[in-house]
MMTF fields as JSON, N, C-alpha, C and O atoms, coordinates in Angstrom:
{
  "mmtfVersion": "1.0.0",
  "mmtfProducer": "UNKNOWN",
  "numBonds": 491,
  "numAtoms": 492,
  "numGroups": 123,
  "numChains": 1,
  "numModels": 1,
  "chainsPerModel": [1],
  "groupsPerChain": [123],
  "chainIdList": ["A"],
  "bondAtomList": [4, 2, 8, 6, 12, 10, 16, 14, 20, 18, 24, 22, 28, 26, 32, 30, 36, 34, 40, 38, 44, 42, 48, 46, 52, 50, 56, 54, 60, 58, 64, 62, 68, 66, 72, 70, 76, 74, 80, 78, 84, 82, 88, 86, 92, 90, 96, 94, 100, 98, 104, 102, 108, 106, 112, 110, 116, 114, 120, 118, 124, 122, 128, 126, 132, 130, 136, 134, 140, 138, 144, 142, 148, 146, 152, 150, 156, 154, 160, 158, 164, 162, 168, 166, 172, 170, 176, 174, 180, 178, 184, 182, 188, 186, 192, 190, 196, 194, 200, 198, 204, 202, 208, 206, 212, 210, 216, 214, 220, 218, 224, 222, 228, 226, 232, 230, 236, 234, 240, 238, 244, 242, 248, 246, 252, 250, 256, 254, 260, 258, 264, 262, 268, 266, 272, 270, 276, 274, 280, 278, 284, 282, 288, 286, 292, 290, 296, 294, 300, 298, 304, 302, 308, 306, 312, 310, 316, 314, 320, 318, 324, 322, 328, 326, 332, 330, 336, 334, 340, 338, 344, 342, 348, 346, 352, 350, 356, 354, 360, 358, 364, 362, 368, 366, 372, 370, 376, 374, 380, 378, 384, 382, 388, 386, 392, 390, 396, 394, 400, 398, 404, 402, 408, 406, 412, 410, 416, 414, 420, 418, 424, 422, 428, 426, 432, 430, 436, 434, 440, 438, 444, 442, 448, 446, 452, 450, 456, 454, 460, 458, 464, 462, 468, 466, 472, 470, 476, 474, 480, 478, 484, 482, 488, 486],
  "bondOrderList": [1, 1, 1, 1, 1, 1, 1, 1, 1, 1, 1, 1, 1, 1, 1, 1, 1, 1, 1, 1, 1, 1, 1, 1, 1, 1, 1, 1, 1, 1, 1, 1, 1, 1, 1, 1, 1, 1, 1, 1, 1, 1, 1, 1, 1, 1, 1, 1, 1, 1, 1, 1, 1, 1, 1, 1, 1, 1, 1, 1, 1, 1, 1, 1, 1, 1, 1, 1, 1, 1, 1, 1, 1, 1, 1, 1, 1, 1, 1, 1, 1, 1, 1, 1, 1, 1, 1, 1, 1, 1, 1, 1, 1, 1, 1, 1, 1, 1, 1, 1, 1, 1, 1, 1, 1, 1, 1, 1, 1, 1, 1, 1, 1, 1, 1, 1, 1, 1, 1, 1, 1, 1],
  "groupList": [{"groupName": "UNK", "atomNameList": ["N", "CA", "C", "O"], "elementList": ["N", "C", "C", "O"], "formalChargeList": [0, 0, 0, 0], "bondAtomList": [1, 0, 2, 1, 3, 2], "bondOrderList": [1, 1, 2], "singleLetterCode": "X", "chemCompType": "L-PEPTIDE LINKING"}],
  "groupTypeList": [0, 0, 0, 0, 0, 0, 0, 0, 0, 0, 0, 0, 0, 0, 0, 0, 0, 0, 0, 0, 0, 0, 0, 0, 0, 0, 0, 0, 0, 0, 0, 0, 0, 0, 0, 0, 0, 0, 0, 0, 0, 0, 0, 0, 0, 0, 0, 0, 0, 0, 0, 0, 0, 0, 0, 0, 0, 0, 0, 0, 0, 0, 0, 0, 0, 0, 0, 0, 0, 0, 0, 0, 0, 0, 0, 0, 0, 0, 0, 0, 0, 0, 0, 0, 0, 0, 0, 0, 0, 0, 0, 0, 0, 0, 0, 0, 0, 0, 0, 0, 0, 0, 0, 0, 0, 0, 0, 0, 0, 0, 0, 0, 0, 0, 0, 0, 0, 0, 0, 0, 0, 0, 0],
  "groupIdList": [1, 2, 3, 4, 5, 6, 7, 8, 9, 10, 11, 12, 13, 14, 15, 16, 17, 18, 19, 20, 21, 22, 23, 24, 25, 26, 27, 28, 29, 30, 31, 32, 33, 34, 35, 36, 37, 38, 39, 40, 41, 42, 43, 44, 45, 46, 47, 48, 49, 50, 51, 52, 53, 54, 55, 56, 57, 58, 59, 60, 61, 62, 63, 64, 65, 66, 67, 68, 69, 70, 71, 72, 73, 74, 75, 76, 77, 78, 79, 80, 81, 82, 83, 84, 85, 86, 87, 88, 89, 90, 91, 92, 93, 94, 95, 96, 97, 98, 99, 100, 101, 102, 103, 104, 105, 106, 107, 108, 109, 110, 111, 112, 113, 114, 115, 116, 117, 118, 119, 120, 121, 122, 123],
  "secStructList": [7, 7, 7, 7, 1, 7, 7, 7, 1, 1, 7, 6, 6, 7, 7, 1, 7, 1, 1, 7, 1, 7, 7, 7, 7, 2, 2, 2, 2, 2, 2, 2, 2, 2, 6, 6, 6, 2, 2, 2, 2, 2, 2, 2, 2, 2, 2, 2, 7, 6, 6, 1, 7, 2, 2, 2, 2, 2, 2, 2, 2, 2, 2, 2, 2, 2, 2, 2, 6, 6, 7, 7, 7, 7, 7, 7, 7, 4, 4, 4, 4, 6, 6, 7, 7, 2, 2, 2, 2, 2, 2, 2, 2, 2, 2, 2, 2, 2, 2, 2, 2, 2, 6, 6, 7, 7, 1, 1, 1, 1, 1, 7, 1, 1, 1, 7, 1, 7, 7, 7, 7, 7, 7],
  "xCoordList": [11.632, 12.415, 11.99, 10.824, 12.78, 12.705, 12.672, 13.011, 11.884, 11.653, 12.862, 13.187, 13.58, 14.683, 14.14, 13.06, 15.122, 14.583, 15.425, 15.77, 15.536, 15.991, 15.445, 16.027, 14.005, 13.466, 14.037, 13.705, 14.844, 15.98, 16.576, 17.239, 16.527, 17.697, 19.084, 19.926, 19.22, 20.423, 20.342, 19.437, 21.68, 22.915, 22.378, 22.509, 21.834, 21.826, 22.778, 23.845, 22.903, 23.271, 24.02, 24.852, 23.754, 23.969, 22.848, 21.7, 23.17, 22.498, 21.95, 22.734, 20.776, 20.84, 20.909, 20.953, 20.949, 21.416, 22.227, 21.722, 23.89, 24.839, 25.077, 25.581, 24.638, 25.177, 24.321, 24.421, 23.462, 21.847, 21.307, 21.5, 20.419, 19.75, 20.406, 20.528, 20.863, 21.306, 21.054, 20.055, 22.341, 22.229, 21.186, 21.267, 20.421, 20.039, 21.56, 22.536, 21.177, 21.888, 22.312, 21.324, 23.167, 22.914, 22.209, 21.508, 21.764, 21.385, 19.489, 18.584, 19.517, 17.95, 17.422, 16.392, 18.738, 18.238, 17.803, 16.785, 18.955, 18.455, 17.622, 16.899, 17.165, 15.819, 14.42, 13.514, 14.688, 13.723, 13.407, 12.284, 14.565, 14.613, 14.084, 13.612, 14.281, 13.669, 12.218, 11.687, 11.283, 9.82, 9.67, 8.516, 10.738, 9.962, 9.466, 9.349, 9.3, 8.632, 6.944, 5.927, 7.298, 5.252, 5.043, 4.216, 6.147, 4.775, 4.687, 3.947, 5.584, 4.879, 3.462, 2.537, 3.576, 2.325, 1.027, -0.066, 1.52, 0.336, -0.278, -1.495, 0.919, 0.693, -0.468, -1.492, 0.393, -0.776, -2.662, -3.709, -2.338, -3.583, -4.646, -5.863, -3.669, -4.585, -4.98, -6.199, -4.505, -4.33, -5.488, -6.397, -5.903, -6.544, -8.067, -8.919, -8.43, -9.099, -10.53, -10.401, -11.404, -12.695, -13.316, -13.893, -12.868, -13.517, -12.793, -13.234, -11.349, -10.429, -10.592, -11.193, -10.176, -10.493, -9.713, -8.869, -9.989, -9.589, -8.087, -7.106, -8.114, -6.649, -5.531, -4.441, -6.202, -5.44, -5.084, -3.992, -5.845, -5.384, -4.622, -3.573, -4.954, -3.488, -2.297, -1.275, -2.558, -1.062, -0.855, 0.264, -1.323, 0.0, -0.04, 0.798, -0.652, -0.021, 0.998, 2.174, 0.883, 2.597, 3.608, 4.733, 3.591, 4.373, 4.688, 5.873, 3.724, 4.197, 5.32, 6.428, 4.279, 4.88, 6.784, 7.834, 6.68, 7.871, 9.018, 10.129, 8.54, 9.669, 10.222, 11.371, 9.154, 9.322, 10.088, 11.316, 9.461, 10.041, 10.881, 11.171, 11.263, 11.541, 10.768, 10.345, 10.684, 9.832, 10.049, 11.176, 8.765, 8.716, 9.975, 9.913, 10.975, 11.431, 10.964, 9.937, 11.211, 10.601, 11.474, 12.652, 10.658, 11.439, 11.383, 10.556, 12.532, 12.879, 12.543, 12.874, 11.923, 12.093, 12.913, 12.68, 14.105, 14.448, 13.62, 14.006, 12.586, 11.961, 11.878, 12.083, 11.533, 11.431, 12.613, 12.475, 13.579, 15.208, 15.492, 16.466, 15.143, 15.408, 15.176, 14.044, 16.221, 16.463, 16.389, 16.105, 16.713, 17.337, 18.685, 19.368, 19.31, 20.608, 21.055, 20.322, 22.391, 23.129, 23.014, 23.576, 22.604, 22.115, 20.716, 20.319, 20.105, 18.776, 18.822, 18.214, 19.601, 19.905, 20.838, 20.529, 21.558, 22.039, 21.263, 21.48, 20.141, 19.289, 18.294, 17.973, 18.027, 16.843, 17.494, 17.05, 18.727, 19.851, 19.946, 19.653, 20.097, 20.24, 19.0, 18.995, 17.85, 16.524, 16.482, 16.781, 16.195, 16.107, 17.105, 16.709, 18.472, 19.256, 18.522, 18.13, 18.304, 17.625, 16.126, 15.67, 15.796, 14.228, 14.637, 13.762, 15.689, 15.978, 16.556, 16.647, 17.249, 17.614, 16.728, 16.732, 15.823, 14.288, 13.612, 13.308, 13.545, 13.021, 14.082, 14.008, 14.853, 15.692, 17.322, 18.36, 17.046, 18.44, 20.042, 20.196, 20.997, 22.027, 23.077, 23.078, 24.114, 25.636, 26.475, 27.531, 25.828, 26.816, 26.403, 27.239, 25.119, 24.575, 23.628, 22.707, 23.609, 22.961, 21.393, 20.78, 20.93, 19.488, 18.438, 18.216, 17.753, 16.745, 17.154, 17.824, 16.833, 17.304, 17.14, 17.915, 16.469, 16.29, 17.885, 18.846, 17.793, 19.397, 18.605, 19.364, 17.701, 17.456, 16.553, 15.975, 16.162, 15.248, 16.564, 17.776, 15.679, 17.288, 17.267, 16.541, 18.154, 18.475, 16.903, 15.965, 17.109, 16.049, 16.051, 16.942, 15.474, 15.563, 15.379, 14.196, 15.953, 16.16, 15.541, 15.702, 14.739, 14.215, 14.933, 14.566],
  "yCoordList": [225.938, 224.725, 223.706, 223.733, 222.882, 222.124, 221.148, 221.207, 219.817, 218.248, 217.833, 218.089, 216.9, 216.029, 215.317, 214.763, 215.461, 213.991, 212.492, 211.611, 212.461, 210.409, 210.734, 211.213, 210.348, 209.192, 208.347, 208.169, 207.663, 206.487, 206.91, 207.93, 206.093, 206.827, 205.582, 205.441, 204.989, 204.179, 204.286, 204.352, 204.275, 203.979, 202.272, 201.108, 202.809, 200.679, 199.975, 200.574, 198.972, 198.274, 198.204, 197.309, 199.316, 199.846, 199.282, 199.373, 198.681, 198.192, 199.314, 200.143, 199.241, 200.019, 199.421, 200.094, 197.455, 196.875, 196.205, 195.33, 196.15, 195.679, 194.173, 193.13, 194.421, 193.672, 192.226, 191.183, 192.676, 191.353, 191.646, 192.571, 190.405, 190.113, 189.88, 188.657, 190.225, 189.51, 188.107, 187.595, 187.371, 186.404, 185.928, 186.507, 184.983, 184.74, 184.036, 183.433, 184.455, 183.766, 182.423, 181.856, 181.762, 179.784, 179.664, 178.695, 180.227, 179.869, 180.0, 179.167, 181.379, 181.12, 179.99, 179.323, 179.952, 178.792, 177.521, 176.884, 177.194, 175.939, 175.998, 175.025, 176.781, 177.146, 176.73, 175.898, 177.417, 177.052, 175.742, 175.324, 175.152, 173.497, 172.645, 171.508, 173.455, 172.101, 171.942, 170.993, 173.219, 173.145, 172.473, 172.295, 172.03, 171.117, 169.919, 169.775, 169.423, 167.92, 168.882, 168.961, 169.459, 170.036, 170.704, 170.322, 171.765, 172.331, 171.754, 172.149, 170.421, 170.048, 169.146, 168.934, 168.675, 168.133, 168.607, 168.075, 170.217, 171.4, 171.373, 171.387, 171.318, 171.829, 170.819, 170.95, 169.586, 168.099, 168.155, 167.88, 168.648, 169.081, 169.825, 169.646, 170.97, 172.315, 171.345, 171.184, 170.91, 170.269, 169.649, 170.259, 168.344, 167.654, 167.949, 167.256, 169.262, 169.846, 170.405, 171.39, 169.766, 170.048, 171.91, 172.76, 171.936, 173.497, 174.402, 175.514, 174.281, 175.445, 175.969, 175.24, 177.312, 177.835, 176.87, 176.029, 177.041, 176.481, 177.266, 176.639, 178.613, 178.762, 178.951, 179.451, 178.229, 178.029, 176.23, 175.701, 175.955, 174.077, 174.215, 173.571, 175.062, 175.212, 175.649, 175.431, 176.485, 176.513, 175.68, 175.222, 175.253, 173.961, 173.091, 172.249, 172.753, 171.488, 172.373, 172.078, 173.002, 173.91, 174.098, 174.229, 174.139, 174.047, 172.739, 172.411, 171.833, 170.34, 169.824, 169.293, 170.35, 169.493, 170.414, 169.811, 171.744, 172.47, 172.349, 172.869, 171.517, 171.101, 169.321, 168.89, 168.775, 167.21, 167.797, 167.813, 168.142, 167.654, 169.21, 169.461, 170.052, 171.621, 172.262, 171.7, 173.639, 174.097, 173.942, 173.922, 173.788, 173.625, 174.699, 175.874, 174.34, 175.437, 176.256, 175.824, 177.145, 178.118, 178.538, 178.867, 178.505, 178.838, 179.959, 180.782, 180.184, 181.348, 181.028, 179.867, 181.751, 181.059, 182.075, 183.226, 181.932, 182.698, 183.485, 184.628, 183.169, 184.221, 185.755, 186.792, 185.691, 186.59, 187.152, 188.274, 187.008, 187.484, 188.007, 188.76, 187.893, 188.397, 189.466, 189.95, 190.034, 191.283, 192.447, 193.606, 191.96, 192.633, 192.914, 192.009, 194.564, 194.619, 194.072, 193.791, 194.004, 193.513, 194.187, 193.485, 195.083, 195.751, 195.375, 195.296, 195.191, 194.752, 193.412, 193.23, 192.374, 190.965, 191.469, 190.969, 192.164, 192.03, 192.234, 191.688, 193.413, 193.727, 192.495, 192.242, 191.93, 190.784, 189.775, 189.123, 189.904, 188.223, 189.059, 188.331, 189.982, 190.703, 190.75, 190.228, 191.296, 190.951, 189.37, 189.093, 188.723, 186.967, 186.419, 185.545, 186.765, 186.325, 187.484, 186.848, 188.862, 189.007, 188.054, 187.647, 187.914, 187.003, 185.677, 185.148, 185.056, 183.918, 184.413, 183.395, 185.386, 185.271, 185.758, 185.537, 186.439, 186.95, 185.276, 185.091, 184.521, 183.698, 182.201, 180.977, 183.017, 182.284, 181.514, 181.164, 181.502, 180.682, 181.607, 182.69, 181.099, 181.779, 180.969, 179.75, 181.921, 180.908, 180.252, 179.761, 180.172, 179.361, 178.578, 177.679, 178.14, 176.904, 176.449, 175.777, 176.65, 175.892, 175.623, 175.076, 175.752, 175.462, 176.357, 177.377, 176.163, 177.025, 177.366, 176.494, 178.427, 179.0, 178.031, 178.303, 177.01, 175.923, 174.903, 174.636, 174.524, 174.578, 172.844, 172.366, 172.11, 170.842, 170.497, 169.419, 171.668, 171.397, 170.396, 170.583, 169.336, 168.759, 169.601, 170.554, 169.117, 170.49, 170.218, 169.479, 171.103, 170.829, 169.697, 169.795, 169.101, 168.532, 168.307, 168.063, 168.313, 168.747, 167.364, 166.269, 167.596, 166.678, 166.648, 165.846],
  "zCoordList": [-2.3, -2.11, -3.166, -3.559, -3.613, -5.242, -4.067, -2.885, -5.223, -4.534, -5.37, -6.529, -4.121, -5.017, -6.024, -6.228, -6.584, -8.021, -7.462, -8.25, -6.747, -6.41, -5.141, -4.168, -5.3, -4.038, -3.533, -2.361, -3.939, -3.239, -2.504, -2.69, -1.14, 0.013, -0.422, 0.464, -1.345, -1.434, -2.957, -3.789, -2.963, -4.37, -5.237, -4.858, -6.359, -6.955, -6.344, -6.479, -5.726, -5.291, -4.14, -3.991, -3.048, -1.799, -1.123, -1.559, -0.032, 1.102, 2.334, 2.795, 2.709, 3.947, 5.021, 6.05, 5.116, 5.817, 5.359, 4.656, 5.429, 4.982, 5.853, 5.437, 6.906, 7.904, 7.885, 8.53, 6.857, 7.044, 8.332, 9.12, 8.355, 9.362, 10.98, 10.923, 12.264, 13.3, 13.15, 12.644, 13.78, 13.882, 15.352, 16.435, 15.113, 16.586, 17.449, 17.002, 18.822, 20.283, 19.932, 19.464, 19.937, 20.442, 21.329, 21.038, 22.774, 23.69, 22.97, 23.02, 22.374, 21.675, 20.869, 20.976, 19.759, 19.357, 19.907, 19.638, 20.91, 21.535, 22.07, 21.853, 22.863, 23.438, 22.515, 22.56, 21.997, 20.758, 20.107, 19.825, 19.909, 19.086, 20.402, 20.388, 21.473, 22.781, 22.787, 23.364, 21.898, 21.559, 20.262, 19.872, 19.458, 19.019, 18.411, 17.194, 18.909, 18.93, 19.245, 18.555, 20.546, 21.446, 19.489, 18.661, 19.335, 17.946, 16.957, 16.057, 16.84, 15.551, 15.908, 15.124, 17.348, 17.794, 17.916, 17.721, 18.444, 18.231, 17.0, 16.817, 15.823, 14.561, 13.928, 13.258, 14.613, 14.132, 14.685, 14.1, 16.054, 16.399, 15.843, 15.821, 15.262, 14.679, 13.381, 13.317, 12.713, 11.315, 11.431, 10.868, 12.12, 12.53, 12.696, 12.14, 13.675, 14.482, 13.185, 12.458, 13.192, 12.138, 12.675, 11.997, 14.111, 14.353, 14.194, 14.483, 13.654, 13.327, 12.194, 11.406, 11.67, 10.465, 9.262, 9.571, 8.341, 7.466, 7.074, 6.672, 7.255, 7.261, 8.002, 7.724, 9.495, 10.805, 9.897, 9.685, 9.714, 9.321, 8.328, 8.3, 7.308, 6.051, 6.202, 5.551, 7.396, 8.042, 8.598, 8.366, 9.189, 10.077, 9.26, 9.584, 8.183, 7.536, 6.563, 6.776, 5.931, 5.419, 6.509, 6.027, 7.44, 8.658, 8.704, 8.648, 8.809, 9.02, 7.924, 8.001, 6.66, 5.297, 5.346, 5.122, 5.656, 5.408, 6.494, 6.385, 7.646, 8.623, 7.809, 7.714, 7.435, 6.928, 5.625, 5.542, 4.901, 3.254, 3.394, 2.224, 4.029, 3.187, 1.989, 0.978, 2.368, 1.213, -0.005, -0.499, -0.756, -2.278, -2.96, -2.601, -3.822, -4.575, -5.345, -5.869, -5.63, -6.349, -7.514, -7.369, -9.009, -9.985, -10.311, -9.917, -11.31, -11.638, -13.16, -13.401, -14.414, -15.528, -16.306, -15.936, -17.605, -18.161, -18.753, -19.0, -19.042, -19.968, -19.261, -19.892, -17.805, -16.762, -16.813, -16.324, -17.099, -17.244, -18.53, -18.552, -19.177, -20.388, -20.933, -20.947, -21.486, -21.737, -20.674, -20.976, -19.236, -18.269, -18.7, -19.18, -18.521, -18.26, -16.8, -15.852, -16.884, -15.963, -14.683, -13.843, -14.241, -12.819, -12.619, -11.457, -13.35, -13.225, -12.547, -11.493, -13.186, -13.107, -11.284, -10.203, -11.427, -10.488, -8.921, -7.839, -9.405, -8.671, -7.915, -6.754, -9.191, -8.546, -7.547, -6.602, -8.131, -7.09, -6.362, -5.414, -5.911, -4.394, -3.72, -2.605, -4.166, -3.953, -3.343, -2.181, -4.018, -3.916, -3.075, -2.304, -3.032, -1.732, -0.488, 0.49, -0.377, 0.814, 0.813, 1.882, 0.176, 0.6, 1.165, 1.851, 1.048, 1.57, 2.366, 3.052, 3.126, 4.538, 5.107, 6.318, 4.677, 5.508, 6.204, 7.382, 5.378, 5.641, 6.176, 6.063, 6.674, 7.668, 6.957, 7.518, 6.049, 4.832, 5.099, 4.533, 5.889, 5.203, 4.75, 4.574, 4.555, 3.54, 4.344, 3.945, 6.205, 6.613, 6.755, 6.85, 6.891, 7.317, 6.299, 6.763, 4.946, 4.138, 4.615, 3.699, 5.277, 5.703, 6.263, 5.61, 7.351, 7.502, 9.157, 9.71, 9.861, 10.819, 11.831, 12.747, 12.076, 13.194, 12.498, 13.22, 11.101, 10.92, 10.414, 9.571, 10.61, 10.514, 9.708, 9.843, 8.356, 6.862, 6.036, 5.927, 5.57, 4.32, 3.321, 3.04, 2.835, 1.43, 0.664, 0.961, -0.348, -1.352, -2.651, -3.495, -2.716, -3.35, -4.975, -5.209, -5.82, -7.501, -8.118, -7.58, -9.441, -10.226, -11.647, -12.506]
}
């Protein structure tokens, strides 16, 4: 028996989740937004707290700072792009739009899955 030659179980630019991520419930969400005011208070606590680890306190202040201001943007620089062909390029924006809905972002609601980060802000 011969080993295939494409390790890939998908086609360039074939999804094996087409569908994205599920959306959460409304009823979850709201559920959820009614905690918080308590976790960002938790979060202030942990932050605060001289006997917590130091990377229990760096999280909640990135938690704090990323519910207040929204997360830092993240650049992309051309040089990193360059001299990609066009599937390549196409590859990474498919990449990079799934990393932002991993981390909660989609195209109907412009924001972050609690729905109440302000946009980002441009310099």
């Amino acid at each position: 028996m011969s080993k295939p030659t494409n390790l890939k179980p998908f086609a360039p630019g074939q999804s094996g989740n087409p569908g994205g991520r599920p959306r959460l419930p409304d009823d979850v969400k709201a559920l959820a937004r009614g905690y918080t005011r308590e976790a960002i208070e938790t979060a202030a606590e942990i932050m605060r707290d001289p006997e917590e680890t130091g990377t229990a306190r760096m999280s909640a202040i990135n938690t704090i700072l990323d519910r207040g201001w929204g997360k830092a943007p993240q650049h992309v620089t051309v040089d990193s792009l360059e001299g990609m062909s066009d599937a390549e390029l196409r590859a990474e924006l498919l990449a990079t739009v799934a990393e932002l809905r991993q981390n909660g972002l989609d195209a109907e609601d412009h924001g972050s899955a609690a729905g109440d980060d302000p946009p980002p802000r441009t310099h």
